[in-house]
C-alpha positions as CSV (number, residue, x, y, z in Angstrom):
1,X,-36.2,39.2,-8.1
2,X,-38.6,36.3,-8.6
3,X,-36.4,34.5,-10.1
4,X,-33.4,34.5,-7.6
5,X,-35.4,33.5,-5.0
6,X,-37.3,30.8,-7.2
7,X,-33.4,29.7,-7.3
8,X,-32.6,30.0,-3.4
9,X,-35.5,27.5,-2.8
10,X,-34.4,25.1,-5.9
11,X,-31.0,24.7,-4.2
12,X,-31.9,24.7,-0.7
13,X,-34.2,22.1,-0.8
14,X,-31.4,20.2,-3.0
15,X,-28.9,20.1,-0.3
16,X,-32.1,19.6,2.5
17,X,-32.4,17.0,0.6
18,X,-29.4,15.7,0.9
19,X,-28.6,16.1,4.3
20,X,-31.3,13.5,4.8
21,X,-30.4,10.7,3.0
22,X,-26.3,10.5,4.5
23,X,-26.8,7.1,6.1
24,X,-25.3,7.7,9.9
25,X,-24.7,4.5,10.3
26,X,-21.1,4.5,7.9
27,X,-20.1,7.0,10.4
28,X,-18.5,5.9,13.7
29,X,-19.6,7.1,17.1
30,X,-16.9,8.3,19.8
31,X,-17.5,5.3,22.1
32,X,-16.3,3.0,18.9
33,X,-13.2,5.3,18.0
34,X,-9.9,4.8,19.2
35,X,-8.7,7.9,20.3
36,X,-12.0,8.6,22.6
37,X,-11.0,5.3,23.9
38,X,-7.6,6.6,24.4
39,X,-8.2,9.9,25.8
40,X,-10.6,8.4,28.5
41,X,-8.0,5.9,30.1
42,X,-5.9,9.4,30.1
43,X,-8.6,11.4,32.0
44,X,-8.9,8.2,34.2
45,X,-5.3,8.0,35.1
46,X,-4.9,12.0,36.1
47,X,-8.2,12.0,38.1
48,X,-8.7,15.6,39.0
49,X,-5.2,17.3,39.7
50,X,-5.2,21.0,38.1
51,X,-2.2,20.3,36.4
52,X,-1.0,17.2,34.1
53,X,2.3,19.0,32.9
54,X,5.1,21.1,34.7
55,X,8.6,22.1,34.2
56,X,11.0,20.2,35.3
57,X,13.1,22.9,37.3
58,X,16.3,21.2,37.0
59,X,16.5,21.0,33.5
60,X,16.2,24.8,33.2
61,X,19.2,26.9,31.2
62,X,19.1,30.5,30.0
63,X,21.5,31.7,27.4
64,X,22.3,35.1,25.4
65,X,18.8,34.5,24.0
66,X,16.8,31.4,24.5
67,X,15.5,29.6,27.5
68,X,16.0,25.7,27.9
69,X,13.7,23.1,29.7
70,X,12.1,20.0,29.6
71,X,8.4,19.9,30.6
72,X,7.4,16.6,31.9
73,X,3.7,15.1,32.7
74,X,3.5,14.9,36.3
75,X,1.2,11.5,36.6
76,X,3.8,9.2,34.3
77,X,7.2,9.1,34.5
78,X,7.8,6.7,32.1
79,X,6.6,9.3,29.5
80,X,9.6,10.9,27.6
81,X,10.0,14.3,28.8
82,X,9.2,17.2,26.3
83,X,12.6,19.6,25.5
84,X,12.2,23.0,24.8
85,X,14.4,25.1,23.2
């Protein structure tokens, strides 16, 4: 009863509390991390094609039960291509 929710407001306004006083500035933005940094030369570099990966259709085997192929990133061929299988 009374008491419960005497309780409730006890530790909500604890951790309100607390929220508060975390000092946002120990915290990094995106525009300071490294891997934003990253990811934006990325985005830069493929502009707006629809696709960034395919298969490379050459590379393709088919067995008993499995499938075989490397996918490649269309917009850097000096990336290592990805094998499958």
């Amino acid at each position: 009863g009374c008491c419960s929710m005497f309780i409730l407001l006890f530790v909500s306004s604890v951790l309100f509390d607390a929220s508060i006083a975390v000092d946002k500035s120990k915290f990094r933005t995106c525009q300071q991390g490294s891997f934003c940094r990253r990811y934006r030369q990325y985005i830069s570099k493929i502009g707006s094609s629809d696709f960034v990966h395919e298969v490379d259709p050459s590379s393709v085997s088919v067995s008993k039960n499995a499938v075989h192929a490397k996918i490649k990133q269309v917009h850097d061929a000096a990336v290592k291509p990805l094998n499958l299988g």
